[in-house]
C-alpha positions in Angstrom: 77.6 14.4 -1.1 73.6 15.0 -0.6 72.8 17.5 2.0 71.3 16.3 5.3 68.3 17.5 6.6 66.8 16.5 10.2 63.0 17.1 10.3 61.7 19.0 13.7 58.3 18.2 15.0 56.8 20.8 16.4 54.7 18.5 18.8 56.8 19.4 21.7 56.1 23.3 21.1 54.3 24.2 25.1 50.4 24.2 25.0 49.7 23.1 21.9 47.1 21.5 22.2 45.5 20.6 18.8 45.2 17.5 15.8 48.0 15.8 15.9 49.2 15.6 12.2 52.0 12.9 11.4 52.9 13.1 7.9 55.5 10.1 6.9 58.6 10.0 5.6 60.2 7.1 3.2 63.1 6.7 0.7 62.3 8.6 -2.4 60.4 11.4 -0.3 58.9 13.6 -2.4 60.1 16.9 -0.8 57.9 19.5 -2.4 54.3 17.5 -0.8 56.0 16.6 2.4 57.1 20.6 2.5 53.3 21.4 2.2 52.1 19.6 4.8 55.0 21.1 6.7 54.4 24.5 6.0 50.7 24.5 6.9 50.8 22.4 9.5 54.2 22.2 11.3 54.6 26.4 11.2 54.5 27.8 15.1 51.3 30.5 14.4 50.9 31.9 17.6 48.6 34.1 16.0 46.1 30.8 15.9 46.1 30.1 19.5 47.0 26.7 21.7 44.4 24.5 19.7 46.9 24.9 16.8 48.0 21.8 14.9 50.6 19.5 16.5 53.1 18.4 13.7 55.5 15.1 13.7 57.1 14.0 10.7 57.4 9.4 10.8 59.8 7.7 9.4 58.4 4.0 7.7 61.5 2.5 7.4 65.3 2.6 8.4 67.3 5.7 7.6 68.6 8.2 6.9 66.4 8.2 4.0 67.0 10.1 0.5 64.5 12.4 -0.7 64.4 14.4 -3.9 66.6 17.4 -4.4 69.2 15.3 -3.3 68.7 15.4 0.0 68.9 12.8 3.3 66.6 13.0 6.1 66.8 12.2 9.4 63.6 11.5 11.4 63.2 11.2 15.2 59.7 9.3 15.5 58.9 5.8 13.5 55.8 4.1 12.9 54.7 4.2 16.4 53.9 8.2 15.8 51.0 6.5 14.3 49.1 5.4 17.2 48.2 8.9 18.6 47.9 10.9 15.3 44.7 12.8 14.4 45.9 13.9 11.0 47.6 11.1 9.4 49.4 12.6 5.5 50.4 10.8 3.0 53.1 12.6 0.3 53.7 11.5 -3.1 54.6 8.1 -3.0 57.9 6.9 -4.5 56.0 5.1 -7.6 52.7 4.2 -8.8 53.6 1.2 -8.6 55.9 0.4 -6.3 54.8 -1.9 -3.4 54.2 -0.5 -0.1 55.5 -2.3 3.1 52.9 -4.5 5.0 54.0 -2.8 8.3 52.9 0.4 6.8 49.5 -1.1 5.9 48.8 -2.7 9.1 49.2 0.3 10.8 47.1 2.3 8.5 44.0 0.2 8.4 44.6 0.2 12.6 44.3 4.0 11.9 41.2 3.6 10.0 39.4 1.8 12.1 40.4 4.4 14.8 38.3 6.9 12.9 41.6 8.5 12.3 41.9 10.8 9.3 44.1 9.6 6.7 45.2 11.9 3.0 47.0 11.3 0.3 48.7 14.0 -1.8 49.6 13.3 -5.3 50.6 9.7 -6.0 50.4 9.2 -1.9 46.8 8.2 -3.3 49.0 4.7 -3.9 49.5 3.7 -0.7 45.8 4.4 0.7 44.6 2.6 -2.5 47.5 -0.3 -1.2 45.6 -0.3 2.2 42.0 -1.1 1.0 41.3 2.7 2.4 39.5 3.6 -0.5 37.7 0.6 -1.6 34.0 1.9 -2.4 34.8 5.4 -2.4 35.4 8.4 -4.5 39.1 9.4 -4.5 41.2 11.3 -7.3 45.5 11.6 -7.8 47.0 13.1 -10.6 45.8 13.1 -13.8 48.8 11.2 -15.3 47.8 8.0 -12.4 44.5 8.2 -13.1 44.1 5.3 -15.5 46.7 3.3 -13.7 44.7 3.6 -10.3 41.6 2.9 -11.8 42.8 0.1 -13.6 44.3 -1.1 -10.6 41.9 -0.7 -8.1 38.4 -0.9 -9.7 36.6 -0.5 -6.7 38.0 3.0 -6.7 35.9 6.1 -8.3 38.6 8.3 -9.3 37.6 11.6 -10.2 40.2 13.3 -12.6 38.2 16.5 -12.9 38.6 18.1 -9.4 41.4 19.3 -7.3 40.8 17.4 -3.8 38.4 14.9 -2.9 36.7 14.9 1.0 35.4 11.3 2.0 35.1 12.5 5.2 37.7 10.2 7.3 40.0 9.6 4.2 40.9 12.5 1.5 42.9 12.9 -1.6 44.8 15.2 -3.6 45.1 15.3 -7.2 48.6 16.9 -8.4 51.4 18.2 -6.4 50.0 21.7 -6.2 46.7 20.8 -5.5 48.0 19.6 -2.3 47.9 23.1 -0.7 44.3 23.2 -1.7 43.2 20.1 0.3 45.6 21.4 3.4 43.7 24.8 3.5 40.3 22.6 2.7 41.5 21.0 5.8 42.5 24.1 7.6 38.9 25.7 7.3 37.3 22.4 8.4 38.9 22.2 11.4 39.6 26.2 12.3 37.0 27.9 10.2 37.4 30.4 6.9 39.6 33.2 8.9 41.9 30.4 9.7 42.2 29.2 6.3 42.8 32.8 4.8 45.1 34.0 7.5 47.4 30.9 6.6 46.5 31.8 2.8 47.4 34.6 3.3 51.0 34.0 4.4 51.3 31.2 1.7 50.6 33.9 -1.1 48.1 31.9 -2.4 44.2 32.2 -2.8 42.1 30.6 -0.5 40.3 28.9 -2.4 41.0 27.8 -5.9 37.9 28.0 -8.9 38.0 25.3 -11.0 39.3 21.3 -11.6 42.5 19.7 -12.7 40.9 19.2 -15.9 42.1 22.7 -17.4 45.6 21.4 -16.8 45.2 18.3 -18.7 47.3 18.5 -22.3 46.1 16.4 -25.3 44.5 12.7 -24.4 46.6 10.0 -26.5 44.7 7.9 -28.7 44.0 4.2 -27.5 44.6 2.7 -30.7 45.7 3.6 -34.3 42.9 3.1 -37.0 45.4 4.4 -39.5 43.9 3.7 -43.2 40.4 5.9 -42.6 39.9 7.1 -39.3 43.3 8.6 -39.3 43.0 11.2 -42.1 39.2 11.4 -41.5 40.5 13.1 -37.5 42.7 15.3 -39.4 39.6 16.2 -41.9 37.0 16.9 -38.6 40.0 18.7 -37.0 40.0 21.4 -40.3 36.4 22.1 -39.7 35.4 22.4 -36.3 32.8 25.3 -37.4 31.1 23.3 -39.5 28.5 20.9 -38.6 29.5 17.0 -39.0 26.8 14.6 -38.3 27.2 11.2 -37.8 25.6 9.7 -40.6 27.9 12.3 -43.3 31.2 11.3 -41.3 30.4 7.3 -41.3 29.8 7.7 -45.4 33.5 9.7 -45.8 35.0 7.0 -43.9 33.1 4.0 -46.1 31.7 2.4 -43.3 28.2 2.4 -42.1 26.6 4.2 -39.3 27.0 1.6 -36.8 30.6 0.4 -37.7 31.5 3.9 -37.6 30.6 4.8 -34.2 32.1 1.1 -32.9 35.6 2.3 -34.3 35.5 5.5 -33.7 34.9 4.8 -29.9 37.6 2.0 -29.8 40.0 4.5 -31.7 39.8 7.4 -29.6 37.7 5.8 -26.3 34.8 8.6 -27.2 31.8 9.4 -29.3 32.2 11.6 -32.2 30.4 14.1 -30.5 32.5 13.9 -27.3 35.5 14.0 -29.4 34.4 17.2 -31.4 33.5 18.7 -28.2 37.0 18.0 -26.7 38.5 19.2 -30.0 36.4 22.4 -29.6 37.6 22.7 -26.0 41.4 22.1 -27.0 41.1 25.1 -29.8 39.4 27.4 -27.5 41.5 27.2 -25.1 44.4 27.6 -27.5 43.3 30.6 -29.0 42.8 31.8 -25.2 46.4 31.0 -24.2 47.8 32.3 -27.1 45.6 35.7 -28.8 45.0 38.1 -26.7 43.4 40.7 -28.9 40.7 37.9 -30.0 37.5 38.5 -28.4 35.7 35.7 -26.7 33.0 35.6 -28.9 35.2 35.0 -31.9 36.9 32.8 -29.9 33.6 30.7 -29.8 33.1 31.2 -33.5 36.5 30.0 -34.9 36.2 27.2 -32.4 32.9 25.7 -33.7 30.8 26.6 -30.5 29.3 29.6 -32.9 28.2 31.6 -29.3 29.5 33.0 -26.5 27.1 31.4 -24.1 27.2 27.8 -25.5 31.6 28.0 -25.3 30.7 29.6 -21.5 28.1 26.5 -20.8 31.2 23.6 -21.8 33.8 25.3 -20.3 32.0 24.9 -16.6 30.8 21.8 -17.5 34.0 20.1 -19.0 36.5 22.5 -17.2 34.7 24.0 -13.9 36.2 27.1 -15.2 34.6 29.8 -17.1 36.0 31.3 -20.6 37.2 34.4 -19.8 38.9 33.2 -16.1 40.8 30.5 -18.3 42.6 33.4 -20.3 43.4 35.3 -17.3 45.0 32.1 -15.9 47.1 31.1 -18.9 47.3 33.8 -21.6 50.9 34.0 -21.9 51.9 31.5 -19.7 53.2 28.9 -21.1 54.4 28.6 -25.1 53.1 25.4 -27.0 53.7 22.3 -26.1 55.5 23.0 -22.8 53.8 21.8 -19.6 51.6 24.1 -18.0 53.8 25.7 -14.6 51.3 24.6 -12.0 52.2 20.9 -13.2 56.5 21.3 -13.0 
Protein backbone atom coordinates (compact mmCIF):
# COMPACT_ATOMS: atom_id res chain seq x y z
CA UNK A 1 0.00 0.00 0.00
CA UNK A 2 1.56 3.56 -0.87
CA UNK A 3 1.38 5.98 1.97
CA UNK A 4 -0.99 9.00 1.77
CA UNK A 5 0.02 12.31 2.05
CA UNK A 6 -2.49 15.43 2.07
CA UNK A 7 -0.69 18.69 1.18
CA UNK A 8 -1.53 21.80 3.58
CA UNK A 9 -1.48 25.25 2.20
CA UNK A 10 -0.38 27.61 4.29
CA UNK A 11 -2.59 30.40 2.54
CA UNK A 12 -5.00 30.38 5.29
CA UNK A 13 -2.17 31.07 8.03
CA UNK A 14 -3.74 34.89 9.68
CA UNK A 15 -2.07 38.09 8.05
CA UNK A 16 -0.20 36.75 5.64
CA UNK A 17 -0.19 38.92 3.40
CA UNK A 18 2.48 38.19 0.62
CA UNK A 19 3.00 36.37 -3.27
CA UNK A 20 0.80 33.93 -3.51
CA UNK A 21 2.93 30.87 -4.71
CA UNK A 22 0.82 27.76 -6.16
CA UNK A 23 3.10 25.13 -7.06
CA UNK A 24 0.98 22.14 -8.95
CA UNK A 25 0.58 18.80 -8.33
CA UNK A 26 0.05 15.90 -11.11
CA UNK A 27 0.42 12.07 -11.28
CA UNK A 28 4.04 11.10 -11.30
CA UNK A 29 4.81 14.19 -8.87
CA UNK A 30 8.22 14.45 -8.50
CA UNK A 31 8.44 14.73 -4.64
CA UNK A 32 11.89 16.02 -4.05
CA UNK A 33 11.19 19.63 -6.41
CA UNK A 34 7.67 19.94 -5.20
CA UNK A 35 9.36 19.52 -1.48
CA UNK A 36 11.59 22.51 -2.37
CA UNK A 37 9.25 24.78 -3.35
CA UNK A 38 7.46 23.63 -0.15
CA UNK A 39 10.12 24.09 2.10
CA UNK A 40 10.99 27.64 1.05
CA UNK A 41 7.91 28.75 0.41
CA UNK A 42 5.15 27.00 2.31
CA UNK A 43 7.37 27.06 5.92
CA UNK A 44 5.32 29.51 8.61
CA UNK A 45 8.66 32.00 9.28
CA UNK A 46 7.29 34.34 11.59
CA UNK A 47 10.62 35.56 11.89
CA UNK A 48 9.94 37.22 8.14
CA UNK A 49 6.99 39.07 9.05
CA UNK A 50 3.10 39.28 7.48
CA UNK A 51 4.41 39.97 3.80
CA UNK A 52 5.73 36.33 3.96
CA UNK A 53 4.85 34.04 1.04
CA UNK A 54 1.37 32.61 0.85
CA UNK A 55 1.73 28.81 -0.28
CA UNK A 56 -1.06 26.52 -2.04
CA UNK A 57 -0.24 23.33 -3.54
CA UNK A 58 -2.97 22.69 -7.21
CA UNK A 59 -3.90 19.72 -8.20
CA UNK A 60 -4.18 19.49 -12.52
CA UNK A 61 -6.11 16.63 -12.63
CA UNK A 62 -8.33 14.08 -10.61
CA UNK A 63 -6.82 12.40 -7.63
CA UNK A 64 -5.48 11.22 -5.35
CA UNK A 65 -2.53 11.31 -7.40
CA UNK A 66 0.78 9.10 -7.01
CA UNK A 67 3.98 10.75 -6.64
CA UNK A 68 7.50 9.18 -6.28
CA UNK A 69 8.53 7.49 -3.13
CA UNK A 70 5.55 5.69 -3.42
CA UNK A 71 3.45 8.04 -2.18
CA UNK A 72 -0.52 9.46 -2.96
CA UNK A 73 -1.43 12.85 -2.57
CA UNK A 74 -4.38 14.47 -1.74
CA UNK A 75 -4.81 18.12 -2.76
CA UNK A 76 -7.54 20.59 -1.69
CA UNK A 77 -7.36 23.40 -4.43
CA UNK A 78 -7.55 22.54 -8.41
CA UNK A 79 -6.77 24.53 -11.33
CA UNK A 80 -8.72 27.44 -10.25
CA UNK A 81 -5.76 28.19 -7.53
CA UNK A 82 -4.38 29.56 -10.66
CA UNK A 83 -6.31 32.61 -11.17
CA UNK A 84 -4.97 34.55 -8.02
CA UNK A 85 -1.39 33.12 -7.79
CA UNK A 86 1.64 35.47 -7.85
CA UNK A 87 4.23 32.72 -7.92
CA UNK A 88 3.12 30.09 -10.19
CA UNK A 89 5.97 26.56 -9.83
CA UNK A 90 6.31 24.18 -11.96
CA UNK A 91 8.21 20.63 -10.47
CA UNK A 92 9.80 18.15 -12.57
CA UNK A 93 7.40 17.09 -15.01
CA UNK A 94 6.44 13.37 -15.30
CA UNK A 95 8.47 12.95 -18.81
CA UNK A 96 10.27 14.94 -21.28
CA UNK A 97 8.04 13.94 -23.31
CA UNK A 98 4.98 13.26 -22.14
CA UNK A 99 2.09 15.57 -23.36
CA UNK A 100 0.75 18.07 -21.11
CA UNK A 101 -3.11 18.59 -20.66
CA UNK A 102 -4.57 21.57 -22.75
CA UNK A 103 -6.52 22.72 -19.57
CA UNK A 104 -3.15 23.10 -17.96
CA UNK A 105 -2.02 25.21 -20.91
CA UNK A 106 -4.84 27.43 -21.26
CA UNK A 107 -4.58 28.44 -17.88
CA UNK A 108 -0.91 29.07 -18.01
CA UNK A 109 -0.77 31.24 -21.00
CA UNK A 110 -4.00 33.13 -19.03
CA UNK A 111 -1.26 33.49 -16.27
CA UNK A 112 1.13 34.87 -18.62
CA UNK A 113 -0.61 37.30 -19.91
CA UNK A 114 -1.53 38.30 -16.35
CA UNK A 115 2.10 39.26 -15.84
CA UNK A 116 2.10 36.39 -13.52
CA UNK A 117 5.41 34.70 -12.68
CA UNK A 118 5.62 31.30 -13.87
CA UNK A 119 9.14 28.60 -13.05
CA UNK A 120 10.01 25.53 -13.96
CA UNK A 121 12.35 23.24 -11.92
CA UNK A 122 14.04 20.44 -13.59
CA UNK A 123 12.20 18.86 -16.43
CA UNK A 124 8.97 21.28 -15.30
CA UNK A 125 10.96 23.25 -18.11
CA UNK A 126 8.46 20.76 -20.32
CA UNK A 127 5.46 22.06 -19.69
CA UNK A 128 6.37 25.99 -19.95
CA UNK A 129 8.16 24.92 -23.26
CA UNK A 130 4.38 22.95 -23.95
CA UNK A 131 2.82 26.40 -23.29
CA UNK A 132 4.70 28.56 -25.89
CA UNK A 133 6.15 30.42 -22.42
CA UNK A 134 9.42 30.31 -23.61
CA UNK A 135 9.33 30.86 -27.22
CA UNK A 136 12.15 33.54 -27.94
CA UNK A 137 13.75 33.39 -24.72
CA UNK A 138 16.66 31.99 -22.82
CA UNK A 139 15.67 29.07 -20.57
CA UNK A 140 17.89 26.04 -19.29
CA UNK A 141 16.63 22.28 -17.59
CA UNK A 142 18.88 19.61 -16.93
CA UNK A 143 21.67 18.75 -18.66
CA UNK A 144 20.34 15.25 -19.70
CA UNK A 145 16.94 17.36 -21.53
CA UNK A 146 18.94 19.66 -22.93
CA UNK A 147 19.28 18.33 -26.47
CA UNK A 148 15.73 17.02 -26.41
CA UNK A 149 14.35 20.54 -25.54
CA UNK A 150 16.34 22.21 -27.94
CA UNK A 151 15.57 19.84 -30.48
CA UNK A 152 12.07 20.23 -29.65
CA UNK A 153 11.51 23.59 -29.30
CA UNK A 154 14.02 25.52 -31.49
CA UNK A 155 12.78 28.77 -30.60
CA UNK A 156 14.20 27.97 -27.20
CA UNK A 157 17.91 29.20 -26.11
CA UNK A 158 18.70 26.68 -23.65
CA UNK A 159 21.61 27.32 -21.70
CA UNK A 160 23.24 24.04 -20.20
CA UNK A 161 26.05 25.89 -18.54
CA UNK A 162 24.24 27.68 -15.53
CA UNK A 163 22.21 26.77 -12.67
CA UNK A 164 18.92 29.00 -13.07
CA UNK A 165 17.89 31.19 -15.66
CA UNK A 166 15.78 34.76 -14.74
CA UNK A 167 13.63 36.03 -17.76
CA UNK A 168 12.13 38.16 -15.64
CA UNK A 169 8.26 36.91 -15.62
CA UNK A 170 9.16 33.23 -16.49
CA UNK A 171 12.34 31.35 -14.84
CA UNK A 172 13.93 28.00 -15.03
CA UNK A 173 15.90 25.56 -13.25
CA UNK A 174 18.46 23.32 -14.46
CA UNK A 175 18.69 19.97 -12.28
CA UNK A 176 16.76 18.87 -9.30
CA UNK A 177 19.18 20.52 -6.91
CA UNK A 178 19.56 23.58 -8.56
CA UNK A 179 16.07 24.14 -7.74
CA UNK A 180 16.87 25.55 -4.24
CA UNK A 181 19.19 27.93 -6.03
CA UNK A 182 16.43 29.55 -8.20
CA UNK A 183 14.01 29.54 -4.91
CA UNK A 184 16.55 31.51 -2.75
CA UNK A 185 17.31 33.59 -6.25
CA UNK A 186 13.74 34.20 -5.84
CA UNK A 187 13.70 34.72 -2.12
CA UNK A 188 16.34 37.65 -2.38
CA UNK A 189 14.39 39.23 -5.32
CA UNK A 190 11.43 39.59 -3.62
CA UNK A 191 12.73 40.00 0.37
CA UNK A 192 16.30 41.07 -0.14
CA UNK A 193 19.85 39.19 0.68
CA UNK A 194 19.05 38.90 4.73
CA UNK A 195 15.97 37.05 3.68
CA UNK A 196 17.59 34.78 1.38
CA UNK A 197 20.46 33.87 3.96
CA UNK A 198 18.21 33.60 6.96
CA UNK A 199 16.21 30.89 4.92
CA UNK A 200 19.74 29.58 3.76
CA UNK A 201 20.52 29.43 6.65
CA UNK A 202 17.94 27.07 7.98
CA UNK A 203 18.19 24.95 4.68
CA UNK A 204 22.06 24.29 5.54
CA UNK A 205 22.90 25.39 2.39
CA UNK A 206 25.00 28.35 0.88
CA UNK A 207 23.26 31.23 -0.31
CA UNK A 208 24.51 31.50 -3.13
CA UNK A 209 26.12 28.77 -5.29
CA UNK A 210 29.73 29.62 -7.47
CA UNK A 211 29.67 28.11 -10.60
CA UNK A 212 27.26 26.26 -13.60
CA UNK A 213 25.91 22.85 -14.09
CA UNK A 214 28.54 22.29 -16.46
CA UNK A 215 31.11 20.88 -13.67
CA UNK A 216 28.44 18.14 -13.16
CA UNK A 217 28.30 17.09 -16.66
CA UNK A 218 30.15 13.38 -17.18
CA UNK A 219 31.67 12.44 -20.53
CA UNK A 220 29.61 13.80 -23.89
CA UNK A 221 28.75 10.63 -26.12
CA UNK A 222 29.96 10.74 -29.46
CA UNK A 223 27.32 11.54 -32.30
CA UNK A 224 28.49 9.08 -34.64
CA UNK A 225 31.18 6.25 -34.93
CA UNK A 226 33.96 7.00 -37.57
CA UNK A 227 35.54 3.68 -36.50
CA UNK A 228 38.38 2.73 -39.17
CA UNK A 229 40.65 6.22 -38.47
CA UNK A 230 39.15 8.58 -36.38
CA UNK A 231 38.52 6.05 -33.81
CA UNK A 232 42.18 4.95 -32.93
CA UNK A 233 43.46 8.43 -33.98
CA UNK A 234 40.89 9.76 -30.47
CA UNK A 235 42.62 7.18 -28.58
CA UNK A 236 46.11 8.42 -30.04
CA UNK A 237 45.31 12.49 -29.10
CA UNK A 238 43.87 11.14 -25.80
CA UNK A 239 47.79 9.53 -24.91
CA UNK A 240 49.18 12.89 -25.48
CA UNK A 241 47.37 15.64 -24.25
CA UNK A 242 50.77 17.53 -23.36
CA UNK A 243 51.98 17.48 -26.52
CA UNK A 244 51.00 19.88 -29.14
CA UNK A 245 48.72 18.37 -32.11
CA UNK A 246 48.06 20.74 -34.91
CA UNK A 247 45.62 20.32 -37.29
CA UNK A 248 47.52 19.87 -40.35
CA UNK A 249 49.91 16.79 -38.34
CA UNK A 250 46.52 15.08 -37.15
CA UNK A 251 44.64 15.32 -40.69
CA UNK A 252 48.08 13.56 -42.29
CA UNK A 253 47.95 10.47 -39.38
CA UNK A 254 44.48 10.05 -40.26
CA UNK A 255 45.14 9.95 -44.37
CA UNK A 256 42.82 12.53 -45.10
CA UNK A 257 43.46 16.09 -46.02
CA UNK A 258 43.03 19.18 -43.97
CA UNK A 259 39.68 20.01 -44.93
CA UNK A 260 38.17 16.41 -44.92
CA UNK A 261 39.61 16.09 -41.57
CA UNK A 262 38.06 18.90 -39.81
CA UNK A 263 34.49 17.95 -41.78
CA UNK A 264 34.70 14.35 -39.94
CA UNK A 265 36.11 15.19 -37.10
CA UNK A 266 33.21 17.74 -36.44
CA UNK A 267 30.45 15.27 -37.60
CA UNK A 268 32.22 12.45 -35.34
CA UNK A 269 32.33 14.20 -32.23
CA UNK A 270 30.02 17.61 -32.98
CA UNK A 271 33.39 19.77 -32.22
CA UNK A 272 36.59 21.15 -33.50
CA UNK A 273 39.76 19.35 -32.76
CA UNK A 274 40.61 22.15 -30.74
CA UNK A 275 37.40 22.20 -28.74
CA UNK A 276 37.64 18.55 -28.33
CA UNK A 277 41.36 18.69 -26.98
CA UNK A 278 40.30 21.37 -24.74
CA UNK A 279 37.35 19.28 -23.37
CA UNK A 280 39.76 16.35 -23.18
CA UNK A 281 42.11 18.60 -21.10
CA UNK A 282 39.22 19.65 -18.94
CA UNK A 283 37.98 15.98 -18.37
CA UNK A 284 41.75 14.91 -17.17
CA UNK A 285 42.10 17.89 -15.00
CA UNK A 286 39.38 17.46 -13.36
CA UNK A 287 40.16 13.78 -12.84
CA UNK A 288 43.31 14.21 -11.43
CA UNK A 289 41.49 16.93 -9.14
CA UNK A 290 38.83 14.44 -7.93
CA UNK A 291 41.01 11.79 -7.48
CA UNK A 292 45.02 12.98 -6.25
CA UNK A 293 45.09 14.97 -3.63
CA UNK A 294 48.83 15.32 -3.03
CA UNK A 295 49.16 16.56 -6.89
CA UNK A 296 49.69 20.24 -6.92
CA UNK A 297 47.67 22.27 -9.26
CA UNK A 298 50.32 23.31 -11.25
CA UNK A 299 51.23 19.70 -12.16
CA UNK A 300 47.85 19.22 -12.44
CA UNK A 301 47.99 21.71 -15.48
CA UNK A 302 51.19 20.12 -16.80
CA UNK A 303 50.06 16.44 -16.99
CA UNK A 304 46.84 17.73 -18.36
CA UNK A 305 48.28 19.55 -21.47
CA UNK A 306 47.40 23.22 -20.25
CA UNK A 307 51.41 23.40 -19.38
CA UNK A 308 50.46 26.55 -16.66
CA UNK A 309 48.57 27.21 -13.84
CA UNK A 310 46.98 30.32 -15.13
CA UNK A 311 45.99 29.02 -18.65
CA UNK A 312 44.12 25.62 -16.69
CA UNK A 313 42.67 28.68 -14.18
CA UNK A 314 41.50 30.82 -17.48
CA UNK A 315 39.32 27.45 -19.03
CA UNK A 316 38.06 26.30 -15.97
CA UNK A 317 35.93 29.82 -15.51
CA UNK A 318 35.38 30.00 -18.94
CA UNK A 319 34.21 26.33 -19.62
CA UNK A 320 33.22 25.51 -15.95
CA UNK A 321 32.38 28.98 -14.13
CA UNK A 322 34.39 27.43 -11.49
CA UNK A 323 37.96 27.96 -10.69
CA UNK A 324 40.74 25.01 -10.27
CA UNK A 325 41.38 24.82 -6.95
CA UNK A 326 37.32 25.37 -5.79
CA UNK A 327 36.56 22.26 -8.12
CA UNK A 328 38.93 20.00 -5.85
CA UNK A 329 37.47 21.19 -2.75
CA UNK A 330 34.05 20.37 -4.20
CA UNK A 331 34.79 16.82 -5.44
CA UNK A 332 38.06 15.49 -4.25
CA UNK A 333 36.95 12.40 -2.73
CA UNK A 334 33.57 12.54 -3.53
CA UNK A 335 32.57 10.32 -5.73
CA UNK A 336 34.80 7.07 -7.20
CA UNK A 337 34.92 6.74 -11.14
CA UNK A 338 32.33 6.40 -13.07
CA UNK A 339 29.57 6.88 -10.42
CA UNK A 340 27.30 9.93 -10.79
CA UNK A 341 28.32 12.90 -9.03
CA UNK A 342 25.85 13.17 -5.48
CA UNK A 343 24.41 16.59 -6.30
CA UNK A 344 22.88 14.71 -9.51
CA UNK A 345 21.12 11.39 -7.43
Amino acid sequence: MPYSVKIMPNAHIPNLLGPHVVTLVYDGLCTFEFGVAHEIFGLSRPEMGGDWYRFSACAIEDGPLRAAGGLTVQVDHGLEAIADADLIIVPGWRGIGTPVPAPLITELQAAGRRGVRIMSLCSGVAVLAAAGLLAGRKATTHWRYVDSIAARYPDISVDADVLYVDEDSVLTAAGSAAAIDLCLHVVRRDFGPDAANSVARRLVVPPHREGGQAQYIETPVLRQREGARLGPLLEWMRERLQEDQPISALATRAGMSTRTFQRRFEATTGMSPGEWLLGERLRRARDLLEKKAAISLDDVAVASGFGSLATMRHHFREKLAVSPSDYRKRFSGLRPSGSVPSQLR
